[in-house]
C-alpha positions in Angstrom: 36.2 15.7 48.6 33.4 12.8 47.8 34.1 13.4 43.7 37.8 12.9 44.3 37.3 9.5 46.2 35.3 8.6 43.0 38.0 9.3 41.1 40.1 7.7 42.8 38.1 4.4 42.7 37.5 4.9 39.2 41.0 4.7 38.5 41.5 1.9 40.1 38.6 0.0 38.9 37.9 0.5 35.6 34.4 -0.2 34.6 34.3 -1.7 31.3 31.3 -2.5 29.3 31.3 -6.2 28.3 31.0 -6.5 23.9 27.4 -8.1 23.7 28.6 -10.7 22.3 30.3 -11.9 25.4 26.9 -11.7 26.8 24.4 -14.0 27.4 21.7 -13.6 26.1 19.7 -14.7 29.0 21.5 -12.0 31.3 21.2 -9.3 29.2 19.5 -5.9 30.3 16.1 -5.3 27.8 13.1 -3.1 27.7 10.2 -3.9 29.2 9.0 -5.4 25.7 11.8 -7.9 25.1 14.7 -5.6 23.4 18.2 -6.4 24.3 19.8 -2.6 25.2 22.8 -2.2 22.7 25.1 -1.5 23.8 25.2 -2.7 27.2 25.3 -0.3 30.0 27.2 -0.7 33.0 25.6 -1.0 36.6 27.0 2.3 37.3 24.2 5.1 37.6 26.9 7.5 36.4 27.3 5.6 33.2 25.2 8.1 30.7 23.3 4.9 29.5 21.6 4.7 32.5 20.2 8.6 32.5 16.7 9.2 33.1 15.3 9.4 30.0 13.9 13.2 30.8 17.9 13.9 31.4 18.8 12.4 27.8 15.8 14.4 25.9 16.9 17.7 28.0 20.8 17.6 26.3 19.2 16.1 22.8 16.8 19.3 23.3 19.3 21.7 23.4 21.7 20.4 21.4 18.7 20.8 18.7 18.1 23.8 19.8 22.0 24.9 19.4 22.0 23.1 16.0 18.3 25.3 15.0 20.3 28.7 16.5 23.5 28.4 14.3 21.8 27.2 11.1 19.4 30.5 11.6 22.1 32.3 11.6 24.0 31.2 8.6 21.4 31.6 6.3 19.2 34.3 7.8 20.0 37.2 4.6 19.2 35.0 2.2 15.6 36.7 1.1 17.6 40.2 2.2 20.0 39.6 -1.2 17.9 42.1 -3.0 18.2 44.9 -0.5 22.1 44.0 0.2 22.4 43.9 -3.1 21.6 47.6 -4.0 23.8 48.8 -1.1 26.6 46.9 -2.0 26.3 47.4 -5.6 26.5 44.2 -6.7 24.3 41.6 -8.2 22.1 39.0 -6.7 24.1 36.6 -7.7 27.2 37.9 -6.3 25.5 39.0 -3.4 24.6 35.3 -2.7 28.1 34.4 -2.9 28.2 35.7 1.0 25.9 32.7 1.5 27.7 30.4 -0.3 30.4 31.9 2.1 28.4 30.6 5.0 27.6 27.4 3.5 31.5 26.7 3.2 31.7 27.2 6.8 29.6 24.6 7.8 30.9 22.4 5.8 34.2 22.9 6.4 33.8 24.2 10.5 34.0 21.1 12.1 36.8 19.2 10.5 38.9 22.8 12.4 36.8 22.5 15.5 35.5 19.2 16.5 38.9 17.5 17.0 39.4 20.1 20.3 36.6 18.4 21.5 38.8 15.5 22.5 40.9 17.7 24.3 38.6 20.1 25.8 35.0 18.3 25.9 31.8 18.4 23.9 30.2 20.6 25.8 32.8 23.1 25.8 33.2 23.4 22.2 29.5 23.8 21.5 29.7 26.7 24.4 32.5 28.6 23.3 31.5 27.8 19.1 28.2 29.6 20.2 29.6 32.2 21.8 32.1 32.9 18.7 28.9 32.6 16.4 26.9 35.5 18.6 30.4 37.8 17.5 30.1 36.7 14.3 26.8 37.9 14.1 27.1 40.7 15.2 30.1 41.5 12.9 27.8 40.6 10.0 25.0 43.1 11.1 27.8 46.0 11.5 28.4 45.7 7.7 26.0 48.0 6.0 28.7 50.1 3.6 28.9 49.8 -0.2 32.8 49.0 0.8 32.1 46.9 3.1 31.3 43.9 0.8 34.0 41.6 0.7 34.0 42.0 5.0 30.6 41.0 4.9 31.2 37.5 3.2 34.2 37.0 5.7 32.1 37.6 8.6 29.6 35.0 7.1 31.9 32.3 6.0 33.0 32.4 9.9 29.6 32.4 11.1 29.1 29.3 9.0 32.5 28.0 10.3 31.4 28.3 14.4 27.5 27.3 14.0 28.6 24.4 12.2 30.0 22.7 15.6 27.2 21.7 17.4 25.0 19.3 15.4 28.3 17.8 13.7 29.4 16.9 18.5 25.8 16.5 18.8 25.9 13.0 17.0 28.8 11.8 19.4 26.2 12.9 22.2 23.4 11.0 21.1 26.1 7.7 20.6 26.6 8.2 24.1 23.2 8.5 25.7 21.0 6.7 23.6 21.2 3.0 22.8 20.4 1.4 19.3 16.2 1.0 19.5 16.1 5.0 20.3 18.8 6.5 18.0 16.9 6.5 15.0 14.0 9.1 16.6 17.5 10.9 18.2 18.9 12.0 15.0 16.0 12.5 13.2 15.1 15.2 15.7 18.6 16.4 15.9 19.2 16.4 12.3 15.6 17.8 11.7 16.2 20.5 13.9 19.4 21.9 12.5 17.9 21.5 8.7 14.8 23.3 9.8 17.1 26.3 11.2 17.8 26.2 7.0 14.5 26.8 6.4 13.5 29.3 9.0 16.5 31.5 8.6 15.4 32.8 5.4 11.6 32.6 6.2 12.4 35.1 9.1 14.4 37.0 7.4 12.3 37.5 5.0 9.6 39.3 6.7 11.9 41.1 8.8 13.6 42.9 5.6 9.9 43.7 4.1 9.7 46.4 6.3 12.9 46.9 8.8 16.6 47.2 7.8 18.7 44.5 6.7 20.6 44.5 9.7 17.7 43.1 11.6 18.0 39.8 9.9 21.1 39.3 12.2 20.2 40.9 15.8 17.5 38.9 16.1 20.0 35.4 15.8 22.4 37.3 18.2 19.2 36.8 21.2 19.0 33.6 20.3 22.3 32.3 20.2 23.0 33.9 23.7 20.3 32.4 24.7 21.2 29.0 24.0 24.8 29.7 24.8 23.4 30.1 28.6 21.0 27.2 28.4 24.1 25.2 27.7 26.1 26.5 30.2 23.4 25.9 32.6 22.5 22.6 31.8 24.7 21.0 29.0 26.5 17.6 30.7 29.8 15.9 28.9 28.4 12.7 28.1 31.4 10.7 27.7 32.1 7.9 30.5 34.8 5.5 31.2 34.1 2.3 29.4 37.8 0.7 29.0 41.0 1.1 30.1 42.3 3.1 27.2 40.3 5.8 28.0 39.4 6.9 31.9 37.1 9.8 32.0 37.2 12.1 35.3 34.9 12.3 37.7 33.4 15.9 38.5 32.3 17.3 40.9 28.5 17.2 41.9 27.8 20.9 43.2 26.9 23.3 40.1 29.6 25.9 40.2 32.7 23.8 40.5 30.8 21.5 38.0 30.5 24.4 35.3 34.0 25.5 36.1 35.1 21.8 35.6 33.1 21.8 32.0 34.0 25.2 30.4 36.6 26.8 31.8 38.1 25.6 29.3 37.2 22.0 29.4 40.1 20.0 29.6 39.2 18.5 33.5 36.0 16.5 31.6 38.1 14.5 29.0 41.0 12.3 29.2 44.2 13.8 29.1 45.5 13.4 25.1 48.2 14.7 23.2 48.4 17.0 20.3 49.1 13.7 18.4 46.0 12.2 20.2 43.9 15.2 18.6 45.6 15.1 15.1 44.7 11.8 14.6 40.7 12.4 15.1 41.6 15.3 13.2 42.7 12.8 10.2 39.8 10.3 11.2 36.9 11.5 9.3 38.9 11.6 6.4 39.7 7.5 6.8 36.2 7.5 7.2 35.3 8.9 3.6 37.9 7.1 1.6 36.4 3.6 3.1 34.3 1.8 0.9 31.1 1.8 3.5 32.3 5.6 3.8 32.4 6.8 0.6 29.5 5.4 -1.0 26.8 7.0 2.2 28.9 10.5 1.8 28.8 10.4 -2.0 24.8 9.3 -1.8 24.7 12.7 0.8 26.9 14.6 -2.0 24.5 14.0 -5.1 21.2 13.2 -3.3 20.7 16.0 -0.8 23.3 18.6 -2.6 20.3 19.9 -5.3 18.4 20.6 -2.3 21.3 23.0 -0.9 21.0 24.6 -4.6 17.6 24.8 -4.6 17.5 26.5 -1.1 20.2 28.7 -1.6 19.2 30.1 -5.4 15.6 30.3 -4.4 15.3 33.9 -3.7 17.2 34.3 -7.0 14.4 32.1 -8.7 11.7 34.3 -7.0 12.9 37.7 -7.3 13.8 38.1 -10.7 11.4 40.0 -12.6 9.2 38.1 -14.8 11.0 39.5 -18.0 13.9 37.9 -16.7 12.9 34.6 -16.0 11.5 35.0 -12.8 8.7 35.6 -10.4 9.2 38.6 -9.5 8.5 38.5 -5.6 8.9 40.7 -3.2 10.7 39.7 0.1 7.9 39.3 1.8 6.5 37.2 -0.6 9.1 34.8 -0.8 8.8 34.3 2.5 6.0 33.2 2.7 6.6 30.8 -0.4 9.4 29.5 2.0 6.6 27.8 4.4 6.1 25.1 1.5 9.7 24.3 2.9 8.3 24.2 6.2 5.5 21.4 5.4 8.4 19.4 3.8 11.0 19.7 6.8 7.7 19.4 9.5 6.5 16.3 7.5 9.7 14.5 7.4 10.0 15.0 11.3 7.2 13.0 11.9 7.8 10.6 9.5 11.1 9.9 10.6 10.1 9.9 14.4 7.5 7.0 13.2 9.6 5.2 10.8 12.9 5.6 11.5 13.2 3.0 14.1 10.3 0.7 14.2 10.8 -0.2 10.1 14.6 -1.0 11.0 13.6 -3.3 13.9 10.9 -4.9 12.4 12.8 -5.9 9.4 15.5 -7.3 11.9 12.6 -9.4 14.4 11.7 -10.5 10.7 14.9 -12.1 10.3 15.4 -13.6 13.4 16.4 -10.7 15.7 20.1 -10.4 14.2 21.0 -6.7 13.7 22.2 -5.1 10.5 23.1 -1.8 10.4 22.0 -2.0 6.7 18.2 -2.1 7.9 18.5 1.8 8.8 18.9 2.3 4.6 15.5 1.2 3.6 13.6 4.1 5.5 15.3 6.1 2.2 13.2 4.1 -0.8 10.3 6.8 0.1 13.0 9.8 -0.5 14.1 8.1 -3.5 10.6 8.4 -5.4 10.4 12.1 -3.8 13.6 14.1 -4.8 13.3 13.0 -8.3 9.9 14.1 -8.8 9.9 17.1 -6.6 13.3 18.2 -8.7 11.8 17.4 -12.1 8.6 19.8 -11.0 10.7 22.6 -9.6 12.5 22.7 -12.5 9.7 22.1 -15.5 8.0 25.9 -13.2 11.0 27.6 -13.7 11.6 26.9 -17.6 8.0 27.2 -18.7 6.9 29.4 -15.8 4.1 27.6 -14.3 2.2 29.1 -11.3 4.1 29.9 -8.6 1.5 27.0 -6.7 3.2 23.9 -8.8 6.9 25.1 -8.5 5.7 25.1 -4.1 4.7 21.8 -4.2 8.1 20.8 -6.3 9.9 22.8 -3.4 7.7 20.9 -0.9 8.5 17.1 -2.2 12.3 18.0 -3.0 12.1 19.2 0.7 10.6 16.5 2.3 12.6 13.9 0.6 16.0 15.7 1.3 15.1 16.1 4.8 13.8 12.3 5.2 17.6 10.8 4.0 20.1 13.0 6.2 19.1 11.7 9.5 19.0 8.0 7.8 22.4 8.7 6.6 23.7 10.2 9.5 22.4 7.2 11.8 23.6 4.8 9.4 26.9 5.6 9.0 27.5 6.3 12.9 26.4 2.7 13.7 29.3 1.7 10.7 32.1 3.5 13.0 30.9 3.7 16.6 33.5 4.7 18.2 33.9 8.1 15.7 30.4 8.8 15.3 31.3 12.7 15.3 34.1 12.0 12.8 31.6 9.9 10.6 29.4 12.8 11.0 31.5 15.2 10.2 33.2 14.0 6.9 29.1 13.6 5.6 28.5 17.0 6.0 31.1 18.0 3.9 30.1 15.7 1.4 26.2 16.9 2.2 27.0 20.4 1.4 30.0 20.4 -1.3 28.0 20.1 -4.4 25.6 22.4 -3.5 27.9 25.3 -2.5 29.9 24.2 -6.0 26.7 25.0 -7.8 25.7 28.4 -7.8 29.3 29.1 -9.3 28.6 27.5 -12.4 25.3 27.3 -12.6 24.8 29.7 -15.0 27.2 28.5 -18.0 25.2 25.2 -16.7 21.6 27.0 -17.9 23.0 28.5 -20.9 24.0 25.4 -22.4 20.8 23.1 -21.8 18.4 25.5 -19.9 17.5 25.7 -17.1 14.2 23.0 -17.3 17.5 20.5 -18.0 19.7 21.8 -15.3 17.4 20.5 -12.9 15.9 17.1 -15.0 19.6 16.4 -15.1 19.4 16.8 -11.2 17.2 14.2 -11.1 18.6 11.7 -12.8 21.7 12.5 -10.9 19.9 12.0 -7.5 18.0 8.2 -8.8 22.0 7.3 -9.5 22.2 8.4 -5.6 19.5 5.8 -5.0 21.3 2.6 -6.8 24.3 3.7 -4.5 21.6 2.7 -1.9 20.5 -0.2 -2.7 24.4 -1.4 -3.4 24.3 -1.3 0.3 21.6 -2.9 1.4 22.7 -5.4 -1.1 25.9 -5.9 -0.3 26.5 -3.4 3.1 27.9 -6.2 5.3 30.5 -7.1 3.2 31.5 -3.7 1.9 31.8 -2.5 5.7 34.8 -5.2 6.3 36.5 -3.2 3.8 37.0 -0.7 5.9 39.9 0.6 8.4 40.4 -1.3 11.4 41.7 1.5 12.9 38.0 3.4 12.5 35.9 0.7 11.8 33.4 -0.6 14.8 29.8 -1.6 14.3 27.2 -3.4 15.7 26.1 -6.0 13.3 25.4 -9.4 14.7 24.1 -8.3 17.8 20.5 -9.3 19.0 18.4 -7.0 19.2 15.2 -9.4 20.5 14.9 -12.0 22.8 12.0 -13.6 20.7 9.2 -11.0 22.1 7.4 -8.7 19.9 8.6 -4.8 19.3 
């Protein structure tokens, strides 16, 4: 067969990709405008570098969309804790432990799952993760008994656990496809997408529980899961490709069937052959990652800086519902749905910012300074979220303690939104180009961070409020998240030198590549 005599010649002749510094700079491959393509891709038209670019955006689309289907999903009862709460007879509070539940999954789900990916493929695990999410799903909308409960929050923590896998592989993908002038509008669409499926989880939910049964919340996922789940089978390609010696990708075959066969059944014929050692170690790697100096100091920015938006998003139908005697607003679900769209305006604006910013401020701050790359020029797209969080946080919270109309505490929600959303993808991209050849790893262990602190919260949130009030709970927040900031600018201080601190065994960037051959961007 023709894809065996590739194989064949592949393994024979490996095609390696020369480090750009080894290149000169005369021969290197550019863009039409004058900037050098980092990495360098091979001559090989199988080599992912050199995909049409309609090919690349197809798998970054659906890998968003995979990422906006699972996110959905995990947080698509949170406006239904009101009606769940009276069949389950529990609080709102306890009932929103079941999202905290699902919150926990994602945060935890890919350091379980990704690791298979090196033995059974990317686009494997995001199939069969989907596929395991669509069950879960379905599991959560079967539990409608008061005795049912504690089943409930199981079926949730594993929803959170499976939907968590895509966008966490997704960031290995876009490594693989995209080179380093496109990545920054690549995760902030990827990233985006899946934070949006945050937002628009509960927004849905919302008006579906006004006036249908809580159970709807969930079927409605289900369709759209599966749905996804067939557009990646149908279309999803393993992006990995043979650039070295140590690692010698097969070649598949080039007729559909046998080519899907190849890719999910289960998976292992797209990868290299690796042990269980092989796997236990990327198992371990995302944990080097976040003990590294370089590491820990993005992660721990992700843990304090975006964490008081997971608080805010997951106690907000708390905030809303409550009857005014209590505190709150006293919404209906319906109601806070549609508060939820001043979440919307915050995650829609910081798409388009970040598709505008998030690579041409980098670059031109690197043609500025003679066309030497820093990965460190990524971090100063965040001094915009820096002003925002603080101020959208101090707002949100100055509504809830003197109980402003409901108008001001949406255009808290709004800025805290918009500035959360504008440093993940920052972050994400940031840290990736810090460890290159783990950017699923590096991904991974900031999502844990991401989320920690605010799935810690609503467990002690209360004792919290009773002893400074709630207005200080979240002023506190802010000052927390401008400490978040200075962790920032220790970085683009200081980022070179604190990223030779790091493993050699994990540690690969690009910094001191040229990224210009003296043309303008």
């Amino acid at each position: 067969m023709e894809y065996a005599k590739e194989q064949a010649d592949v393994e024979h002749r490996v095609v390696t990709t020369p480090p750009l510094s080894d290149v000169k700079l005369a021969d290197a491959k550019t863009t039409a405008n004058g900037v050098v393509l980092v990495p360098q891709p091979t001559d090989d038209p199988r080599d992912p570098l050199n995909w049409p670019q309609r090919k690349k955006y197809l798998i970054l689309s659906i890998l968003c969309l995979a990422g906006f289907a699972s996110n959905v999903s995990a947080l698509a009862n949170q406006l239904a804790l009101g009606t769940q709460a009276k069949v389950y007879h529990k609080t709102l509070v306890e009932t929103s432990y079941a999202v905290s539940a699902a919150i926990a999954g994602v945060a935890a789900g890919p350091l379980l799952l990704v690791p298979l990916a090196q033995m059974f493929g990317k686009s494997s695990v995001i199939f069969w993760t989907l596929l395991a999410t669509v069950g879960c799903g379905i599991w959560s909308a079967l539990m409608t008994h008061r005795d049912q409960y504690n089943a409930f929050v199981v079926a949730r923590l594993f929803s959170g656990l499976f939907g968590s896998v895509p966008t966490i592989l997704g960031s290995g993908a876009i490594m693989d496809i995209f080179f380093l002038h496109e990545r920054g509008l690549a995760f902030t669409t990827l990233a985006i997408s899946f934070l949006l499926g945050t937002v628009a989880g509960p927004t849905f939910g919302g008006f579906v529980v006004q006036s249908s049964p809580w159970p709807i919340v969930f079927w409605w996922t289900v369709g759209l899961q599966a749905l996804v789940a067939i557009l990646v089978f149908c279309f999803l390609e393993e992006t990995g490709f043979t650039r070295d010696s140590l690692r010698v990708y097969p070649v598949l075959p080039h007729s559909f069937i046998p080519n899907r066969i190849y890719t999910f059944f289960p998976g292992t014929r797209v990868v290299p052959r690796v042990t269980v050692s092989h796997v236990a170690w990327y198992a371990a790697t995302p944990f080097l990652i976040g003990v590294s100096p370089v590491g820990f100091l993005i992660c721990f920015y992700q843990f304090i800086f975006f964490g008081w938006f997971v608080m805010v998003n997951t106690l907000l139908a708390v905030f809303l519902q409550e009857p005014p005697k209590h505190g709150g607003y006293g919404f209906s679900p319906l109601q806070t749905a549609a508060f939820s769209f001043s979440l919307w305006f915050g995650v829609i604006l910081a798409q388009v910012y970040g598709a505008l910013i998030n690579d041409r401020l980098p670059l031109w701050i690197c043609r500025r300074r003679g066309g030497i790359w820093k990965p460190e020029y990524r971090l100063h797209c965040l001094w915009v979220p820096a002003v925002l969080v603080p101020t959208g946080l101090g707002i949100f919270g100055a509504c809830v303690e003197h109980h402003y109309h409901y108008m001001v505490l949406a255009v808290g929600a709004f800025l805290l939104t918009f500035g959360a959303m504008l440093c993940v993808p920052v972050s994400i991209n940031y840290v990736a180009e810090c460890f290159t050849h783990h950017a699923q790893e590096s991904s991974n262990i900031m999502a844990l961070f991401r989320l920690s602190l605010g799935l810690a919260v609503p467990f002690f949130v209360d004792p919290w409020e009773a002893k400074v009030g709630v207005g200080w709970v979240f002023g506190m927040a802010a000052f927390f998240s401008i400490l978040g900031s200075c962790l920032i600018a220790l970085l683009v201080w200081k980022g070179e030198k604190i990223r030779k601190w790091s493993f050699k065994s994990v540690a690969s960037d690009e910094g001191g590549a040229r990224v210009t051959k003296g043309m303008a961007l």
